[in-house]
N, C-alpha and C positions, 0 to 999 in steps of 0.2 A: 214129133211134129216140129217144123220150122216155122218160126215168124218173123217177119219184115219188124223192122220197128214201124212201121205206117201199124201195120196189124198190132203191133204190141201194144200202141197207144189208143188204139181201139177197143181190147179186152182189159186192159187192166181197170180202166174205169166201172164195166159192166165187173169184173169179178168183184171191185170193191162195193157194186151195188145189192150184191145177193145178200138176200135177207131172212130167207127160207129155204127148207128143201127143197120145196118145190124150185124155185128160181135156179137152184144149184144143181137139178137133173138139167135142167134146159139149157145152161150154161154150159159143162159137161158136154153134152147133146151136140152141140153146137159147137166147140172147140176142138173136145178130146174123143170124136164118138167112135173114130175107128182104136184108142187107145183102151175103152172102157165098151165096146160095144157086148161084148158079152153081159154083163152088167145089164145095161142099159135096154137090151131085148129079152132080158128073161120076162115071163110073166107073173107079176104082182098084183095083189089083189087092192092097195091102194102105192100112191107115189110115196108115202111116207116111206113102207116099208123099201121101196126101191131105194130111195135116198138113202137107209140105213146102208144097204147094202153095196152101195155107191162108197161112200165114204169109206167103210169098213174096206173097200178093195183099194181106196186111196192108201190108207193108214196102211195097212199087206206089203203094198207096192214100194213104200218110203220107207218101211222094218220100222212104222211110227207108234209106240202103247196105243191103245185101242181106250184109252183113258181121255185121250187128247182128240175126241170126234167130234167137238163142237164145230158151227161155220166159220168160225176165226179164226180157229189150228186149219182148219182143212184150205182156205184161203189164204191163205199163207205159205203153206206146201206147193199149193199149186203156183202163187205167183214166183217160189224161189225155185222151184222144180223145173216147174214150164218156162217161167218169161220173162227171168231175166239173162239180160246177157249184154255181154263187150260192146261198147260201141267202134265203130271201124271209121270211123270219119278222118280220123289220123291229128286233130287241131288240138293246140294243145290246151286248150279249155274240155275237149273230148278227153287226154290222157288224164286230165285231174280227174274226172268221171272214173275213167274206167279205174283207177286207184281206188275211187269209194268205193263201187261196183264189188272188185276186188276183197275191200274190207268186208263189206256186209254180206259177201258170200263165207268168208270167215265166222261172221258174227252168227251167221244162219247154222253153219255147221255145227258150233258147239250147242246153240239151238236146237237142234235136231239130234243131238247127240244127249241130251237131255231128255227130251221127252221119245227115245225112241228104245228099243225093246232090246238092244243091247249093253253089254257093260260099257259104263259111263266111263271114260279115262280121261282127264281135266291136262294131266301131260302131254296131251294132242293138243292142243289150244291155252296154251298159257299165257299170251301176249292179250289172246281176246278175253279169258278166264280172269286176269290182274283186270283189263279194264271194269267188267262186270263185277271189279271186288268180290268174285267169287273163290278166287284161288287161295281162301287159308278155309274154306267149305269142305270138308270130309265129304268121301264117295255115300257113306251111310247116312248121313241129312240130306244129302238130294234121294237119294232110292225113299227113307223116308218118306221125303215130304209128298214124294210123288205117290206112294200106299198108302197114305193117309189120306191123299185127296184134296192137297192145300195148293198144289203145281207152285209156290210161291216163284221159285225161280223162274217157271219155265214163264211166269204170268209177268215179271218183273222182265226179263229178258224181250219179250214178248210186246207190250205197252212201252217202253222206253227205247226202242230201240228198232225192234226186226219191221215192226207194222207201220211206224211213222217213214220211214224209208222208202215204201212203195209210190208215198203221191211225191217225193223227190225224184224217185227213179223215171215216174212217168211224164215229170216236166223235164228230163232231159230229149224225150225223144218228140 
């Protein structure tokens, strides 16, 4: 799916308003429904269980641990997955944009490479690893922390960084 930024500055408001599952089938619904429509037609016998299965086919889609299905992980995926992108205005107050744009699509990836179901390799993002002061971190304390159920990193990465970026990104457009 394609979005205008007129449209981008529309949904990302509403995505950073969902507050429940329910709010997050209808949002879904409404944005992604030919991407999730299978999902979204099956029949359920309440919305929760839909939601669950909503999400669970978000987290599939993105190779995301199935650990990480709260609405803040799944909000998140969706706004770096779906909505963001370059801006083309060409000015060069636009090219500093699109440079951060850039970064925090970096910042996302080792993000996602984190909390996601395959092996973690920190030598893909080292530039963004040093800033996160994570690169003297052993591969076996992040798998840890994440079986254990602490996500410290991913929550740390996540709160300081990936999520404050969204209401910046949407005052650019």
């Amino acid at each position: 799916m394609v979005f205008t930024d007129y449209d981008r500055k529309i949904i990302i408001p509403e995505l950073k308003r969902i507050a429940d599952e329910a709010c997050l089938i209808d949002f879904i619904r409404t944005y992604f429904y030919r991407d999730y429509a299978d999902v979204l037609n099956k029949e359920c016998a309440n919305k929760g269980y839909r939601a669950h299965l909503l999400k669970m086919e978000i987290l599939k889609r993105f190779n995301v641990n199935y650990y990480f299905d709260a609405l803040k992980y799944i909000k998140v995926i969706i706004f770096y997955e779906y909505l963001i992108a370059y801006i083309d205005n060409g000015t060069v107050e636009n090219e500093r944009r699109n440079i951060k744009i850039k970064e925090y699509k970096e910042k996302y990836s080792l993000y996602k490479a984190i909390i996601s179901n395959g092996n973690y390799n920190m030598n893909r993002f080292p530039k963004v690893a040093e800033l996160f002061y994570l690169n003297k971190i052993t591969k076996q304390e992040f798998e840890d922390d994440i079986v254990n159920g602490k996500h410290f990193y991913a929550e740390y990465i996540l709160d300081n960084f990936i999520e404050k970026y969204i209401d910046e990104y949407n005052s650019y457009l």
